[in-house]
C-alpha positions in Angstrom: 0.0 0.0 0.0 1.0 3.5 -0.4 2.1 5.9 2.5 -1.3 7.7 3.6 0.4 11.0 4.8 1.2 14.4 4.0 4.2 15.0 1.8 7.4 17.5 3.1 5.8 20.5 1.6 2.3 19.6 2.8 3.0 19.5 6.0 5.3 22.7 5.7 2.4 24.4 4.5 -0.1 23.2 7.7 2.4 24.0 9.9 2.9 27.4 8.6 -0.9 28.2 8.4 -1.3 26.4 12.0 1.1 29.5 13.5 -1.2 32.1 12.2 -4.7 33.3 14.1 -6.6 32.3 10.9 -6.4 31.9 7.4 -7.3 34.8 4.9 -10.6 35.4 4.3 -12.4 35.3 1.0 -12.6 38.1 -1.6 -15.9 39.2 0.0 -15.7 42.6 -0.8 -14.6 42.5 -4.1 -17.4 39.5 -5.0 -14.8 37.1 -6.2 -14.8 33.7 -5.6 -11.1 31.6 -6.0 -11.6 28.4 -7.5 -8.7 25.8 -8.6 -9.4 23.0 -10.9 -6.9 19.9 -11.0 -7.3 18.8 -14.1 -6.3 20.8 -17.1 -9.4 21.5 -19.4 -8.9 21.1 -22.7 -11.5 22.9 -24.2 -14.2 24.7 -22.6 -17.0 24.1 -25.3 -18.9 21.3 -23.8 -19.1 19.0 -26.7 -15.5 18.7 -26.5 -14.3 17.7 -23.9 -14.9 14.6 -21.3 -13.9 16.1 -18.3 -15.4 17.0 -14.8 -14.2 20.2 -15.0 -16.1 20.6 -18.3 -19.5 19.5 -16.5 -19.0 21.7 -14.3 -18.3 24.7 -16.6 -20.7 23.1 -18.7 -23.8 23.6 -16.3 -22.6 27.3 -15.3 -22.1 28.6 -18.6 -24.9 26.8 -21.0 -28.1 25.9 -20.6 -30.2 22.4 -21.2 -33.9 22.2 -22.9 -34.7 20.4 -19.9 -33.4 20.3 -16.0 -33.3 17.5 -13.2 -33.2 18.6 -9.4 -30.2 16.9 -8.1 -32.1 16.2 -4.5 -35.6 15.4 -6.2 -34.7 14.2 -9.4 -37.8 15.4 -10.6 -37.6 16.6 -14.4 -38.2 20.4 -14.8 -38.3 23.1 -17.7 -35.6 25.4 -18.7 -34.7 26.1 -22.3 -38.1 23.9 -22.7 -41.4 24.7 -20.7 -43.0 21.6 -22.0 -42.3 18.6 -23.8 -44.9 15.3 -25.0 -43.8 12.1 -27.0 -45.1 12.4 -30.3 -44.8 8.9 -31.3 -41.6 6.6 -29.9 -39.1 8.7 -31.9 -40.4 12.0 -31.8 -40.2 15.0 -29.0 -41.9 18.1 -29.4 -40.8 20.9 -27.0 -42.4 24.2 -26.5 -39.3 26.4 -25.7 -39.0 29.9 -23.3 -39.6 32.8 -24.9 -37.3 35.9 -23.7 -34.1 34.3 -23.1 -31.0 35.9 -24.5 -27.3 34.6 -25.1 -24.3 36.1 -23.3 -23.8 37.9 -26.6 -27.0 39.1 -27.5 -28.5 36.3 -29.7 -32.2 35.7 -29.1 -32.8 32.0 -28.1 -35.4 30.3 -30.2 -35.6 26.9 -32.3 -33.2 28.1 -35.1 -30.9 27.2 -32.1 -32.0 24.1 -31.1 -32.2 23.1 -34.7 -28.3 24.0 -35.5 -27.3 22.8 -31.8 -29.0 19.2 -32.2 -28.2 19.0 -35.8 -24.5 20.2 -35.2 -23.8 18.1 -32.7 -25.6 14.3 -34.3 -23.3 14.2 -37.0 -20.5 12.1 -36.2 -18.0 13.4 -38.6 -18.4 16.6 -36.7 -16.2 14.9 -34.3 -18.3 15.4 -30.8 -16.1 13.9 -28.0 -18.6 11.5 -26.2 -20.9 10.0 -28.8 -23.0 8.4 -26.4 -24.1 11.8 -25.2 -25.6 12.7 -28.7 -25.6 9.9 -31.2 -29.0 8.9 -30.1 -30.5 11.8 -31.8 -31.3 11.9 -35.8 -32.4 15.2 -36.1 -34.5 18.8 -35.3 -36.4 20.1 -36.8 -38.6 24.0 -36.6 -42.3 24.3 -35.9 -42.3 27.3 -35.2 -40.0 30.1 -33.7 -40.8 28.7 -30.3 -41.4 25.1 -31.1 -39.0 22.4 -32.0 -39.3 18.5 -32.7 -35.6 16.0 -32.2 -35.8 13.0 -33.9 -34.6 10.0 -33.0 -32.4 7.3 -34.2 -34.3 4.8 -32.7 -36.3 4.3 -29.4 -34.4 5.5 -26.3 -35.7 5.6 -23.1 -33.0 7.9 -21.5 -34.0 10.6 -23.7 -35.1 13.1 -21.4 -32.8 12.0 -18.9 -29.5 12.9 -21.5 -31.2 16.4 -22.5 -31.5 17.3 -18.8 -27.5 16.5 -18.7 -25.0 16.7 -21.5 -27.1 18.4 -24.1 -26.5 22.0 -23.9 -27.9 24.6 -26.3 -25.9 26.7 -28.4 -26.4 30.3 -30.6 -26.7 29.3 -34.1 -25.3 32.3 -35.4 -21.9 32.6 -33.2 -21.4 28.6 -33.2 -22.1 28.4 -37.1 -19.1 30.9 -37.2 -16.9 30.4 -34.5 -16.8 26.2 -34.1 -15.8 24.2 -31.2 -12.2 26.5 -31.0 -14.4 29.6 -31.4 -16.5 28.7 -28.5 -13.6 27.2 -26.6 -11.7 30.3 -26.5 -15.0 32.7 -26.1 -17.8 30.6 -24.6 -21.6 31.9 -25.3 -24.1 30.4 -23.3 -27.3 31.4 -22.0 -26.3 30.1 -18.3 -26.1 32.0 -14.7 -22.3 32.6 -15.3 -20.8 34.2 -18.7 -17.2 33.8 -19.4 -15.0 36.5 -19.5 -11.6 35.5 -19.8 -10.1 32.1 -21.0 -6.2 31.1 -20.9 -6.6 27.8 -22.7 -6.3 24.9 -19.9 -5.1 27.2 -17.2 -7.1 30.1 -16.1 -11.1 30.5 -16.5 -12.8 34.0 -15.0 -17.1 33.8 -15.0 -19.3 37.1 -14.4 -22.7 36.5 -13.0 -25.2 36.9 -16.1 -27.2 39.7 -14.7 -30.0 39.0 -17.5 -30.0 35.3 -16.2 -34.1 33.9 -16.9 -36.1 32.3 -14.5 -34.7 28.9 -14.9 -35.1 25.7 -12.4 -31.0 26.5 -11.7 -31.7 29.6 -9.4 -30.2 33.1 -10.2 -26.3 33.8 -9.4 -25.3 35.3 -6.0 -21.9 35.4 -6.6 -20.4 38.3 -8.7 -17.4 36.8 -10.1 -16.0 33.2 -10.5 -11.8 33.2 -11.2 -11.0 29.2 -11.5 -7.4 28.6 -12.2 -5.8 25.2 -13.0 -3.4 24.0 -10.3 -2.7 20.3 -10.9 -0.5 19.7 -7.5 -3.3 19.1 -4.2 -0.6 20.5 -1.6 -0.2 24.0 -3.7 -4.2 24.3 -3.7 -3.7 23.8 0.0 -1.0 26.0 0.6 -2.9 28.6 -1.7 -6.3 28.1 0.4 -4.3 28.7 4.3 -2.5 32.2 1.9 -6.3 33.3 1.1 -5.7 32.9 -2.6 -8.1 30.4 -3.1 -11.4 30.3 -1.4 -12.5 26.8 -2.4 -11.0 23.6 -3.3 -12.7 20.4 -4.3 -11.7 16.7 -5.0 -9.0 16.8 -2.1 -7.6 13.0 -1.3 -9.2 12.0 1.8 -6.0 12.0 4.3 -5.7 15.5 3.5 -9.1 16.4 3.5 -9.3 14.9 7.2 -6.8 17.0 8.2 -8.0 20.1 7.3 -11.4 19.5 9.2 -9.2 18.4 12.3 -7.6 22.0 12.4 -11.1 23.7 12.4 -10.5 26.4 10.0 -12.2 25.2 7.4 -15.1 24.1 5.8 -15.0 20.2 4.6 -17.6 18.6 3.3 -18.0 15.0 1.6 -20.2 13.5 -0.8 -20.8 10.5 -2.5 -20.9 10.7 -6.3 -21.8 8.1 -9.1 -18.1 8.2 -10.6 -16.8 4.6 -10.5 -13.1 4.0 -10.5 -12.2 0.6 -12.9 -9.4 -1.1 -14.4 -10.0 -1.5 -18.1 -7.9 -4.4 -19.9 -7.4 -5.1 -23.8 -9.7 -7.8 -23.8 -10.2 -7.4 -27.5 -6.3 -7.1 -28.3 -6.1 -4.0 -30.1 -2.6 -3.3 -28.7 -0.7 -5.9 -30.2 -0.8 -10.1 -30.7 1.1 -10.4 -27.4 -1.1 -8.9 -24.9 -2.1 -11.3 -22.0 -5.4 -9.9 -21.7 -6.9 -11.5 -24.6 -7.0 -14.7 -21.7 -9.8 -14.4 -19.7 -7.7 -16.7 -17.1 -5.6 -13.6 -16.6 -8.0 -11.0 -16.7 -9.7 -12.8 -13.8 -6.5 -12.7 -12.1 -5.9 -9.0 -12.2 -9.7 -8.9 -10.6 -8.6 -11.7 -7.7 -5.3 -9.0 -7.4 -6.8 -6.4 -6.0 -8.5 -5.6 -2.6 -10.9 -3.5 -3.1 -12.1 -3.3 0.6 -8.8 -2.3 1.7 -8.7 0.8 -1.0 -11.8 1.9 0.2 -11.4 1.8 3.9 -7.7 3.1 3.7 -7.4 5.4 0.6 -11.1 6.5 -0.7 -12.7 6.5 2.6 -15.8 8.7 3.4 -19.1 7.6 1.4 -17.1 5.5 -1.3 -18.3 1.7 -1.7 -17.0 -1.3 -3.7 -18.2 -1.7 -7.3 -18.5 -4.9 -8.8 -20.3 -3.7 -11.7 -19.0 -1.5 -15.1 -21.9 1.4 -13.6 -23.0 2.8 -10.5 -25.6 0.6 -8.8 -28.3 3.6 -8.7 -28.2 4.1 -12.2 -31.8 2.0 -13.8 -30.6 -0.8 -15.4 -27.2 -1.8 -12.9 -28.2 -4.7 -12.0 -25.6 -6.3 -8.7 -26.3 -9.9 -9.4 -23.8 -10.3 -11.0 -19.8 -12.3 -10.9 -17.6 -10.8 -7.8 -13.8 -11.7 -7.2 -12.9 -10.8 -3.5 -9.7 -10.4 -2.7 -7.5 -13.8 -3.2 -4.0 -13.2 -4.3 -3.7 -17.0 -4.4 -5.9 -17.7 -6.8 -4.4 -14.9 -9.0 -1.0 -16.3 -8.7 -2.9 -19.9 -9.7 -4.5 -18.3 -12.9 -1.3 -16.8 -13.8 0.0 -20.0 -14.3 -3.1 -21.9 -15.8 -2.9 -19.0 -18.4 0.7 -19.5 -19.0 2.4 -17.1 -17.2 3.7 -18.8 -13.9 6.7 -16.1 -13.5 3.9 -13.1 -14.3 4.6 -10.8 -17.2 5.4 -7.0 -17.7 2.7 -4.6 -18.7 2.5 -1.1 -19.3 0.0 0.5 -17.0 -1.9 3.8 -17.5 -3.3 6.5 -15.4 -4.4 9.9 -15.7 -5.9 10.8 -12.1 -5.4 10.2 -8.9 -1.8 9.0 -8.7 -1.5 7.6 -4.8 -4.7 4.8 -6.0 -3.2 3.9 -9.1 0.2 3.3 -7.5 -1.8 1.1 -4.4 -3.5 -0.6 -7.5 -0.2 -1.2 -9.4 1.3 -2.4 -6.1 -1.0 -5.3 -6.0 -0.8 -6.4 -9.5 3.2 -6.7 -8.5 2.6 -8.7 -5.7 0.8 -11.4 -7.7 3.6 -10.9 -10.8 2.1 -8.7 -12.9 5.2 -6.2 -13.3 3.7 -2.5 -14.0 5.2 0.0 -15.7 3.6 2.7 -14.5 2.5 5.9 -17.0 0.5 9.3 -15.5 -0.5 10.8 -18.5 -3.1 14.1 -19.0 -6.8 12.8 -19.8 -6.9 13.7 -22.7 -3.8 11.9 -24.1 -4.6 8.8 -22.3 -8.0 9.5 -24.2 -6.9 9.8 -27.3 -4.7 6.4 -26.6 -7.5 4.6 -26.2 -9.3 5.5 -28.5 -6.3 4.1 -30.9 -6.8 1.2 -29.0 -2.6 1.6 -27.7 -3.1 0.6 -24.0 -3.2 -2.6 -22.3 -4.3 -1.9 -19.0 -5.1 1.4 -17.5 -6.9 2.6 -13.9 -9.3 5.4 -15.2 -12.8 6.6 -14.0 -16.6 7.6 -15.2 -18.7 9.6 -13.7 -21.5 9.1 -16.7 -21.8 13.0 -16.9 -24.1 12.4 -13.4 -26.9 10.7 -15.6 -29.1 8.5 -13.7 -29.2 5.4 -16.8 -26.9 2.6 -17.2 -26.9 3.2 -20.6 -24.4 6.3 -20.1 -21.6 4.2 -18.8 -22.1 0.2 -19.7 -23.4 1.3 -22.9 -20.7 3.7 -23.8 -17.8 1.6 -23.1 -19.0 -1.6 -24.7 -20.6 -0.9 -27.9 -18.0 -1.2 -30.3 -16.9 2.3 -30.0 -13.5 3.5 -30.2 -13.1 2.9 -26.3 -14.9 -0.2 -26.1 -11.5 -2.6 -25.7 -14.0 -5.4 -25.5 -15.7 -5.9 -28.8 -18.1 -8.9 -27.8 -21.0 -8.7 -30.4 -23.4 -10.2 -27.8 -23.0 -8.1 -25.4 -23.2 -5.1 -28.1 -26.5 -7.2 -29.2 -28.3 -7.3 -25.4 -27.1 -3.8 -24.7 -28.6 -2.0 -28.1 -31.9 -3.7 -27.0 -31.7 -2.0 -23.2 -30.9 1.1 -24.6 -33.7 1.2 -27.0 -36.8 -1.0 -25.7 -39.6 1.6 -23.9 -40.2 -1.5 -21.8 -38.6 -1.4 -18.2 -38.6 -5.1 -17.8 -36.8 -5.8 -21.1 -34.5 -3.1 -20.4 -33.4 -4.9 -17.0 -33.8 -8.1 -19.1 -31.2 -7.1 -21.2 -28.5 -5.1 -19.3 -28.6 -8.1 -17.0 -27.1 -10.0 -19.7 -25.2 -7.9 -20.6 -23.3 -7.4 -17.3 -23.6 -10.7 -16.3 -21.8 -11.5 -19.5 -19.3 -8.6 -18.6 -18.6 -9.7 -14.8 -18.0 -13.3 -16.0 -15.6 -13.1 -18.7 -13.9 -10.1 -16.4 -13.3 -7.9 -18.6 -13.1 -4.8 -16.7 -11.9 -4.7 -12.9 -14.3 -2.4 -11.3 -13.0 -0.8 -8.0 -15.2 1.4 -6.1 -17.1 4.3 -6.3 -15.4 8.1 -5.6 -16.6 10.8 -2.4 -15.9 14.1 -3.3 -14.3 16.4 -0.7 -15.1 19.5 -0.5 -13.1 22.5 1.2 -13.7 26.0 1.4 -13.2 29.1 3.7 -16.2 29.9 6.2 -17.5 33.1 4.2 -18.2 30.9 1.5 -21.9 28.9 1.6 -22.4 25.4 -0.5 -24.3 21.9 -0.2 -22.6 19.8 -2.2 -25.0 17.5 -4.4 -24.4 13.7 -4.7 -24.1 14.2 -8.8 -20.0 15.4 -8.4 -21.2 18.8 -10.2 -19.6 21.8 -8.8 -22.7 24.1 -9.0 -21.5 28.1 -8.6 -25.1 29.1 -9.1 -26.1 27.5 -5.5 -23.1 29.0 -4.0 -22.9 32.2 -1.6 -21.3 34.4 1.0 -22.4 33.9 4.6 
């Protein structure tokens, strides 16, 4: 296991703030709220990106046709103030009249038209197909009414356009693209963005002409987020008073903080699920091991999941045994489990043909202290790791090539509530599917599309039972989110791991 405690210039940085009366205060007076993000964004537009940091931007800066209540879950109008089925593939929504984009541009269907027809094509190169390619098509009733299309019949409809699918002007995005809109976001959201230093440094204004949407209206002036990769700096930057808020702190630290009292900490479950995904499918080369399913259930036998949890996650995190969080509809948990038997890896080792292990280049992109307890077991049972911390989006863009063997990564299925929006987008023959089993692509393209509950559940039971048995994934556990932030600042987190500024305020 990895050493749980502070690093040198952690515990510098505590023991400098601990000599002080308090830390600084937040930016009160001048309305500005200091936010750091960990992970480098690498492209603001929303379409473009995969990132939690680009849901979270997502949600202040754009708007959806249709909003869920993160404590209800009840469905509720924004863009839309109505919506009825039309038949099994066609949704007709009355749209709000009066809303403006941060640049001026009238919202109406000539922007849901381009937005929805933009974003379906697949050549147009959106980064999460799964998020969109349900959709055929939209098309104008009238300047305030609009019909989407769909591909086929999909259950989760409403479910994705309360989520992922955010509206865009026609006008500004038919000239400025995805780089345009990266650099210059327009929205109609609660924040507007002012400034943008690609991947580094993000500034939000409260959109004073913000409608009457579901979200709330901004109490917050001024959002500055800045990009600050190493956890201990965000620390050392929160006890200075240059940041007023950090999220996603590792759970040793976090617990540390709350000790001292000067803070703020809160926790939160979310539905991001941490996994090991192996080259089942052998897209890396003829010599990978994890074409055998003897050694794929080995890496699974490897790891102890309960120890990761109660050690390293901690907080409201849980074991996962399934490719999906177990609220989403559809995640079925009877499924095939591996506890913890380092044994009976060692013994499928050798059945498989390896009795001396093998070397394998491991990936991760987040979260380096669990991949490196993850890697640690895998040695232990002969399965040498050459370890790789890569950004996101590189390691993205490797798999996509289909170039890695084995890598620890995580989904939080953009906080939607459906199976389909993680099983479904990592095992239906996409270009991170590293699986490829065509009957698991069969059972899963009936789930997603049957308007029957029970055959839905029919089929993704299949499917995952399918998955679970032939190991082809490593589920871990599910992620808490901590979050710290000085004592003028006022925020519930929500269990959904978005970072809402609209709900946030000063005490």
């Amino acid at each position: 296991m990895t050493d749980l405690s502070f690093t040198r210039s952690a515990l510098v940085a505590l023991t400098l703030a601990s000599t002080t009366a308090m830390p600084a205060l937040a930016d009160k007076a001048s309305g500005t709220l200091n936010v750091a993000f960990t992970k480098e964004l690498e492209n603001v537009d929303s379409y473009f990106n995969s990132s939690r940091e680009g849901v979270v931007m997502q949600r202040a800066v754009w708007d959806g046709l249709i909003y869920r209540d993160p404590k209800t879950n009840e469905y509720i109008g924004n863009l839309a103030t109505s919506w009825e089925w039309i038949d099994d593939t066609t949704l007709e929504l009355k749209l709000r009249e009066g809303v403006t984009f941060h640049n001026g541009e009238p919202f109406n269907a000539d922007d849901v038209v381009y937005t929805v027809n933009y974003v379906a094509k697949e050549e147009n190169g959106v980064k999460t197909q799964r998020n969109v390619n349900w959709m055929k098509s939209a098309e104008k009733v009238d300047d305030y009414t609009v019909r989407i299309l769909l591909k086929d019949k999909f259950p989760a409809a409403i479910e994705f356009l309360s989520g992922p699918v955010s509206m865009y002007p026609n006008e500004y995005y038919a000239e400025a693209g995805p780089s345009g809109m990266g650099l210059k976001p327009v929205g109609t959201g609660p924040y507007k963005v002012t400034d943008v230093v690609p991947g580094q440094h993000f500034v939000l204004e409260k959109n004073e002409n913000y409608h009457d949407s579901p979200k709330g209206q901004p109490e917050i002036d001024k959002i500055d987020i800045r990009t600050i990769p190493d956890v201990n700096t965000q620390m050392a930057e929160l006890f200075s008073g240059s940041l007023d808020l950090i999220w996603q702190v590792p759970a040793d630290q976090a617990e540390k903080l709350a000790e001292m009292g000067q803070f703020t900490v809160a926790n939160e479950s979310t539905m991001r699920v941490g996994y090991l995904q192996m080259d089942s499918a052998g897209r890396s080369g003829e010599d990978n091991p994890f074409t055998n399913a003897k050694v794929r259930e080995a890496v699974n036998y490897a790891i102890n999941r309960e120890e990761l949890v109660e050690a390293l996650l901690q907080g409201s995190s849980q074991v996962i045994n399934t490719p999906c969080f177990p609220s989403q509809f559809g995640c079925v948990q009877d499924v095939t489990t591996y506890d913890y038997n380092p044994e009976k890896a060692k013994e499928l080792l050798a059945e498989a043909g390896y009795p001396d292990g093998f070397s394998t280049p491991f990936y991760a992109y987040r979260d380096r202290q669990y991949a490196e307890a993850i890697s640690s077991y895998l040695n232990a049972v002969g399965i040498d790791t050459d370890f790789k911390m890569l950004q996101y989006s590189a390691l993205r863009e490797l798999n996509m090539k289909g170039e890695v063997p084995l890598s620890f990564q995580t989904w939080g299925s953009y906080s939607i509530n459906d199976a389909s929006a993680m099983v479904s987008q990592f095992f239906k023959h996409g270009s991170l599917d590293s699986t490829r089993d065509d009957e698991v692509l069969e059972w899963l393209d009936v789930a997603d599309s049957s308007t029957n509950p029970d055959e839905r559940i029919e089929n993704y039971t299949k499917a995952l039972k399918k998955i679970t048995k032939e190991a082809y994934w490593a589920p871990m556990f599910s992620y808490n989110t901590n979050y710290v932030f000085t004592g003028d600042v006022s925020y519930t987190p929500t269990a959904d791991e978005v970072l809402r500024f609209v709900d946030m305020s000063w005490n």
